[in-house]
N, C-alpha and C positions, 0 to 999 in steps of 0.2 A: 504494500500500500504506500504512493506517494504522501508524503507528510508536505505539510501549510508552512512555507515560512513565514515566520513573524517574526517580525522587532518591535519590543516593549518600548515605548520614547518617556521618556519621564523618570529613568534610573538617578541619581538612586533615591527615588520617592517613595515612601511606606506603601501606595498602593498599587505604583510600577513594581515592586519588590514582589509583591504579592501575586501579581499577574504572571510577571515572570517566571516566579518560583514554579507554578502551574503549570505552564506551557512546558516549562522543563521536563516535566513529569508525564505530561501529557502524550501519549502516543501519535495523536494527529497531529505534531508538530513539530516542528524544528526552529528553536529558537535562536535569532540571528544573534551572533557576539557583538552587533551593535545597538547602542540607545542614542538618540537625541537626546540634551539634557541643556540645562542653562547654561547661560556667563560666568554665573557670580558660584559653580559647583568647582571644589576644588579638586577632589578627587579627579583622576584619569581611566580609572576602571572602578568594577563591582563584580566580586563573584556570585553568581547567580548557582548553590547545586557544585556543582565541578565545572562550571563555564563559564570562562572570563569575560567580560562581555565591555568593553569597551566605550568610551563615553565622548560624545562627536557633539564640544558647543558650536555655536552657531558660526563659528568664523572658521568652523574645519567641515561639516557638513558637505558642503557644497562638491568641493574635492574629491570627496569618498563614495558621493550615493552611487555614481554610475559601475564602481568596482563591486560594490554589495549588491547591488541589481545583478550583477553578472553572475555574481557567485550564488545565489539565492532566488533564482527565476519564480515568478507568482508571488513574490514580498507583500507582506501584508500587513499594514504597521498601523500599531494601536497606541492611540494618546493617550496620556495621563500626566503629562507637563504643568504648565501654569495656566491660568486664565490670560496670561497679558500673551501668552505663546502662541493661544487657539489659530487667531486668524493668520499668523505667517507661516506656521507649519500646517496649517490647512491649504495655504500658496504653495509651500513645499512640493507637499503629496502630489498637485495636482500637477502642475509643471515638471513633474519625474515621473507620472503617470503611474501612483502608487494607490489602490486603493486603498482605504483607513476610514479604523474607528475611531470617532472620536470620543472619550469619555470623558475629558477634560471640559469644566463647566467654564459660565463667564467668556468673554470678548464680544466681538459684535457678531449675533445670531444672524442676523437679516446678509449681513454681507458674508457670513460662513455659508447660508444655505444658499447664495447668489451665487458664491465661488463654485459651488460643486453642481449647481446645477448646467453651469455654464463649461462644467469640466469635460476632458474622455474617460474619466475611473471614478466606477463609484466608490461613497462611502454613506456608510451607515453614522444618525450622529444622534444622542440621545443624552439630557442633562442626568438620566440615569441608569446603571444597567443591570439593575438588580430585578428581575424579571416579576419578581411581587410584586413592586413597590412602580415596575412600569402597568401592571395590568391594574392598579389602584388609580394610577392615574388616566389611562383608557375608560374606564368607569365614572370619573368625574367629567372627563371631557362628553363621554353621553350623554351623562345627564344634560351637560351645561345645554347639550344642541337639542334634545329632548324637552328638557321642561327650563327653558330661559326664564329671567326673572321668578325663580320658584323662592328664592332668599330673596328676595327684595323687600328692604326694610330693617333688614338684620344687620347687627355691627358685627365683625370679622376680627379677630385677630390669632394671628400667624407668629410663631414661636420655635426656632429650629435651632438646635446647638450641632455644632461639629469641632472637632478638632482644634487646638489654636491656631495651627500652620492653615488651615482654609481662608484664603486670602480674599475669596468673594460671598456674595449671597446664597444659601445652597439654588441651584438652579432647580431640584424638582417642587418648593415653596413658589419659587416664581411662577411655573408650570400650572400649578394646583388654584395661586390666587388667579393668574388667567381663566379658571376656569369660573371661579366663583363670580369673578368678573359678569362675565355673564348668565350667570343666576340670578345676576342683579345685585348684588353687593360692590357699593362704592370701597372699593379699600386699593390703597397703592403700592406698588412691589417697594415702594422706599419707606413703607410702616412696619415691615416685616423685621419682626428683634432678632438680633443675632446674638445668639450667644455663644462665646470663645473662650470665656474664661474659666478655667477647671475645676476653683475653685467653687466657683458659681454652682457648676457642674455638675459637682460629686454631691457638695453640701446640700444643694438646693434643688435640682434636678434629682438627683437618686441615680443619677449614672456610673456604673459600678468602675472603679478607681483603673482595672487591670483596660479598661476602655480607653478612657480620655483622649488615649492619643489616635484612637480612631473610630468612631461612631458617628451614626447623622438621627439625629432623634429630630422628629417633626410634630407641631401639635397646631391643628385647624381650632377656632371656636367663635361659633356663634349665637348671639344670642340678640332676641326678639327686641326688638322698642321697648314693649311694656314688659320686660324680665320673664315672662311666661312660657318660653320654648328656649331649648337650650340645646346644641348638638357640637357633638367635637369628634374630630375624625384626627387619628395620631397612629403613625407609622416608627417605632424607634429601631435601628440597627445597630447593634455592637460586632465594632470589628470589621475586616473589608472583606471576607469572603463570599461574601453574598454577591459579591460584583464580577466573579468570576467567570460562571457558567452563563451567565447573558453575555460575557463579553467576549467568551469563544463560542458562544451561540453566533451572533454577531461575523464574526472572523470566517465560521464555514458557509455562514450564509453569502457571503460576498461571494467567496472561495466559486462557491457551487453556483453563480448564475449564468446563466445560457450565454454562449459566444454576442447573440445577436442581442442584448439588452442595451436598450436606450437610457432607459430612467436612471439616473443618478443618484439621487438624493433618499436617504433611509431613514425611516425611524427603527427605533425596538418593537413598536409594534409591527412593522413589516416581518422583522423578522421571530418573531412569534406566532404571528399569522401562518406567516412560510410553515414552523413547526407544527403546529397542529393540524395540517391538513396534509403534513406528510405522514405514511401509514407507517 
């Protein structure tokens, strides 16, 4: 059986670490000894398992991609970089003609889904790839197209803690007030609390300590004008594994599309979809 190359881009990040570690182990893959990573990384490698895997900032990149294209035909490269990184290594991919996930949240969405729609490879991009936590949010967007203004009247607020190092908004909060959005609830993706603080965290949250440095706890709540209805929808995850198996979900799904496919642009639910209706 032909094995998937992948390069993990975001070494050495706690959840490029994780992904990596996966793939390593993972039979459907052969993971590339290369990552993308930032400027400001001092490190020159990371052993991933028994594989060295080498680390290409952005003023060595360029140099290199068409050698590891050679050596690794059908490369398949999954973000997990920075927010401020999305939109030029989404330029990257498409100008090397790499397909890619993207699971890195934050930059400008509208100009990411412009770039790839206007590419030749596709990529799959989703502010989440934890395959529950995407089919929660499918259920909301239903609703929303289903019964509009159903919450109209209701005040919102939105509460998500993650990690200290999460440098932006969680992007599946923004996702979910979009949807309430049109349920009719006035409330703005810039009222949304962020919480970063560990202390905060542990003390006050109840977020179990061995976490902190990596969970996304989410909490909806609404509640009526006159105090009389009350509803709260909360998602919490400890730990990154849960991002694993959507995001080699994701990676076969590209892998496997028909020579003659046009469409570019993916969500997770595309490729959820794809799953379930395969026998």
């Amino acid at each position: 059986m032909r094995t998937i190359p992948i390069m993990i881009n975001g070494l050495p990040g706690n959840l490029a670490k994780t992904i990596a570690a996966a793939a390593a182990d993972d039979p459907r893959f052969t993971l590339v000894p290369y990552s993308l990573t930032g400027p400001d990384i001092d490190t020159s490698a990371v052993t991933i398992g028994e594989i060295k895997i080498q680390l290409l900032k952005p003023d060595a990149r360029q140099a290199r991609i068409q050698q590891i294209q050679a050596a690794h035909p059908g490369l398949i490269a999954v973000d997990y970089t920075h927010p401020a990184a999305v939109n030029i290594n989404a330029q990257f991919y498409t100008a090397h003609q790499i397909p890619f996930v993207m699971g890195t949240t934050g930059g400008d969405r509208e100009k990411l889904a412009a770039d790839v729609k206007n590419a030749t490879v596709p990529a799959v991009i989703a502010p989440n790839m934890a395959k529950q936590i995407v089919g929660f949010q499918a259920m909301m967007e239903y609703a929303a197209k289903t019964f509009p203004d159903l919450f109209k009247g209701y005040r919102l607020e939105v509460r998500e803690s993650h990690q200290a190092g999460k440098a932006d908004t969680s992007g599946t909060a923004k996702a979910i007030v979009s949807c309430f959005n049109t349920l009719g609830v006035d409330f703005k993706v810039s009222d949304i609390e962020q919480i970063r603080d560990p202390d905060v965290q542990e003390k006050e949250w109840g977020i179990p300590k061995a976490h902190l440095g990596g969970h996304g706890w989410h909490t909806y709540t609404l509640k009526a004008e006159d105090g009389a209805s009350f509803f709260e929808f909360t998602h919490n995850i400890n730990g990154r594994d849960i991002y694993v198996s959507g995001t080699f979900d994701a990676v076969v799904f590209l892998h496997q599309l028909p020579a003659d496919n046009t469409q570019r642009l993916f969500t997770m639910i595309d490729v959820m979809t794809r799953e379930s209706q395969t026998p």
